[in-house]
C-alpha positions, 0 to 999 in steps of 0.5 A: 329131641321132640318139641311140641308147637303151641299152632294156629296155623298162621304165619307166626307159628309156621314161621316158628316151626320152619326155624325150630325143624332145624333143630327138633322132632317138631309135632304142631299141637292146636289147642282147643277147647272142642267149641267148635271144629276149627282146629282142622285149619290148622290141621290142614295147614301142617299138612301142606307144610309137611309138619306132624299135627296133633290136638291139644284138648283144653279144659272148657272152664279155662274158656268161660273163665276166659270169657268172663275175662274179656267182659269184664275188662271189655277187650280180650287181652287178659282172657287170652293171656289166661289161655295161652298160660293153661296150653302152655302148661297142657303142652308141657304136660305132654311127652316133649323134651320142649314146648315152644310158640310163635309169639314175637318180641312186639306181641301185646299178647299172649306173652310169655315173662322170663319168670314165667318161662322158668317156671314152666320149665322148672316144674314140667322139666322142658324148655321152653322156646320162643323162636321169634321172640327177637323179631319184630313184625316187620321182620317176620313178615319179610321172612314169611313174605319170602318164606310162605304162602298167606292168607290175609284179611280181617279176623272174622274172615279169616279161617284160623285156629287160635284161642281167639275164634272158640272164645268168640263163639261162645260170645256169639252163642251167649250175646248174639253175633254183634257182641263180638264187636263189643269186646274184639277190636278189627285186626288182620290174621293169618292163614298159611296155605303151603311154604314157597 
């Protein structure tokens, strides 16, 4: 069976990929929105893991829309949140019998409800997997800790390709680099740089 993988190319979703392998034909597809080139990261990254890596094209409105999102409310949540829900629904659009993602039961976002999973699925005709939903952080960090090689340090540092980097682009682009500050909080990603 073909699964499609909702990639960023760091731990959470190499991870799901390493457990669904098990299971299914999995291609890691990078939604984008054609900003900017960092989906090639996460290109990178499938290929020192041995996975088939595709890009997964984005409406652009879904970003501004995005954007508008996050400047209203003065934090990303929801406006990411609106970018997970559009990739998910272009995946499931695609010619796989499921559509997956690394989110993890502690994730504040981007989350996947029960009815929305079911709607997804009911309306594409795929499942809809969510591998790590039952793991919290520490447990997948034991087993990336065992599993992968990482890369780890703030976000604006690292080089990654997830909705959050394009949606901070247009921002810098539009209000100048600082305003990024405004509306993103500090935090650590990931970049997965081979499997152990």
């Amino acid at each position: 069976m073909r699964l499609g993988l909702l990639y960023s190319g760091g731990k959470d979703s190499t991870l799901a990929a390493l457990l669904l392998s098990e299971f299914y034909d999995v291609t890691l597809q990078t939604a984008h929105f054609g900003i900017t080139d960092d989906w090639q990261h996460a290109r990178a990254t499938a290929e020192a893991t041995g996975f088939d890596f595709d890009r997964l094209e984005l409406d652009p409105d879904v970003a501004h829309e995005a954007v508008d999102r996050i400047r209203e409310d003065g934090f990303p949540r929801n406006g990411i949140q609106l970018v997970h829900q559009h990739a998910l629904e272009t995946a499931a659009d695609q010619a796989f019998d499921a559509v997956a993602d690394g989110t993890r039961r502690d994730d504040r976002v981007p989350t996947v409800s029960r009815a929305q999973a079911q709607s997804l699925e009911d309306r594409h005709g795929v499942d809809y997997i969510a591998p790590l939903s039952g793991f919290g952080r520490t447990a997948v960090d034991r087993l990336v800790e065992e599993t992968l090689d990482v890369t780890v340090g703030p976000s604006e540092q690292i080089t990654r390709a997830d909705y959050e980097a394009e949606l901070r682009a247009i921002i810098a682009e539009q209000e100048g680099q600082s305003a990024i500050a405004e509306y993103f909080p500090d935090h650590e990603q990931t970049h997965v740089t081979g499997v152990r």
